[in-house]
C-alpha positions as CSV (number, residue, x, y, z in Angstrom):
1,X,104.0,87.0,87.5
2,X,106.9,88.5,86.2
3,X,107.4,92.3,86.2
4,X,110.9,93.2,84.5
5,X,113.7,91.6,87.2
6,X,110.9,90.6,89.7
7,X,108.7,87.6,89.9
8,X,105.9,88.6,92.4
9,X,102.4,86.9,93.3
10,X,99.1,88.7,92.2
11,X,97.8,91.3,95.0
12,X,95.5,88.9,95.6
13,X,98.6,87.2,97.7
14,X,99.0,90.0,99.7
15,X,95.8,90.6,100.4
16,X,95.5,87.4,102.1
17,X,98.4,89.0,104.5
18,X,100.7,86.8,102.8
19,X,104.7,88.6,103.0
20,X,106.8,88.2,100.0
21,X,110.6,87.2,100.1
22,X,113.2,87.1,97.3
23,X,116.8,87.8,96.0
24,X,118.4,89.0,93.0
25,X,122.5,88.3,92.1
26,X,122.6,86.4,95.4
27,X,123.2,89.7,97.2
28,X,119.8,91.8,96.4
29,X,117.1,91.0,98.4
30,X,113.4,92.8,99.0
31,X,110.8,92.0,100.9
32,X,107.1,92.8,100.7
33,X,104.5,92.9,103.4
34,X,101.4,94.3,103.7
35,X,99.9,96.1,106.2
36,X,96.2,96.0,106.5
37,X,94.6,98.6,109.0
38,X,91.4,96.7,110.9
39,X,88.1,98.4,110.2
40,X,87.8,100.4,112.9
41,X,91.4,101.8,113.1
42,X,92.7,105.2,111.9
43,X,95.8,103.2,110.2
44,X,96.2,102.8,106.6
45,X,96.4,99.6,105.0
46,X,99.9,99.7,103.2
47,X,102.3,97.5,101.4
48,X,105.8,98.1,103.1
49,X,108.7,97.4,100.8
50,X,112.4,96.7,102.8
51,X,115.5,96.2,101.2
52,X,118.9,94.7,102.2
53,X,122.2,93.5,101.0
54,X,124.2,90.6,101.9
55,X,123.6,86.6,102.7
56,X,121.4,86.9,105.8
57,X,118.0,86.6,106.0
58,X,115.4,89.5,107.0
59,X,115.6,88.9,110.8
60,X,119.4,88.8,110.8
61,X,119.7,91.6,108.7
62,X,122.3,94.3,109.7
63,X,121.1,97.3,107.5
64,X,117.8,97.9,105.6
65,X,119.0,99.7,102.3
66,X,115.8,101.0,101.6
67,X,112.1,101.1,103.3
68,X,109.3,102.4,100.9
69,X,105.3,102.4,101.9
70,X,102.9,101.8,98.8
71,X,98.5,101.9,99.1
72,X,97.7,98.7,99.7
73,X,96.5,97.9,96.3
74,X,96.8,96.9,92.9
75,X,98.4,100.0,92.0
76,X,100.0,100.2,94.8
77,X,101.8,96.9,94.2
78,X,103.1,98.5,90.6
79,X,104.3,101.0,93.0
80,X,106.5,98.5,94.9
81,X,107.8,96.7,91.6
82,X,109.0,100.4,90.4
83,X,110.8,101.5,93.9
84,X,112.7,97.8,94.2
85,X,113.7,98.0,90.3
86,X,114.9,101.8,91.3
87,X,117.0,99.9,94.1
88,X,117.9,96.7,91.9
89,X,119.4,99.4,89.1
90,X,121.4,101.3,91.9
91,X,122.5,98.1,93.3
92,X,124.1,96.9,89.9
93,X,125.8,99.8,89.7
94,X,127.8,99.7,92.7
95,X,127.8,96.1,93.4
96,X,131.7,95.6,92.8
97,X,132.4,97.7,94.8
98,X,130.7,96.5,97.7
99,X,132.3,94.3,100.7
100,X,128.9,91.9,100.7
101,X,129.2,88.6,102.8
């Protein structure tokens, strides 16, 4: 579904433990995964939101722009589309002036 820059899956993906990968302006990219806690563990089930610049992929990443932990829900999910449009806003502000390989 598209939500303003961002075309993300339904929560239902990530409750499935699905991650989420994209881009934006070739340089922008996000990441969403969830974090489910098992039943009888004092974690908390979470969406984690990362954020880098550049041409690499997550695992060959050098710097993670921004980290952000959402509920794991619904809501939560909003949650995550509002902190990476945050970060997408910033990041066309200062794009041009960015050394991005």
């Amino acid at each position: 579904m598209l939500h303003g820059y961002f075309d993300l899956p339904t929560f239902y993906f990530f409750e499935e433990k699905n991650i989420w990968t994209g881009s934006l302006y070739k340089y922008f990219n996000y990441r969403i995964i969830p974090k489910k806690a098992k039943p009888d563990s004092e974690d908390k089930s979470e969406l984690k939101v990362v954020v880098w610049y550049g041409t690499q992929n997550y695992d060959l990443a050098d710097d993670l722009i921004a980290q952000y932990s959402e509920d794991f829900s619904a809501e939560g999910l909003e949650a995550c589309i509002a902190d990476l449009t945050k970060e997408f806003e910033h990041f066309k502000e200062i794009r041009r002036t960015l050394d991005l390989k």
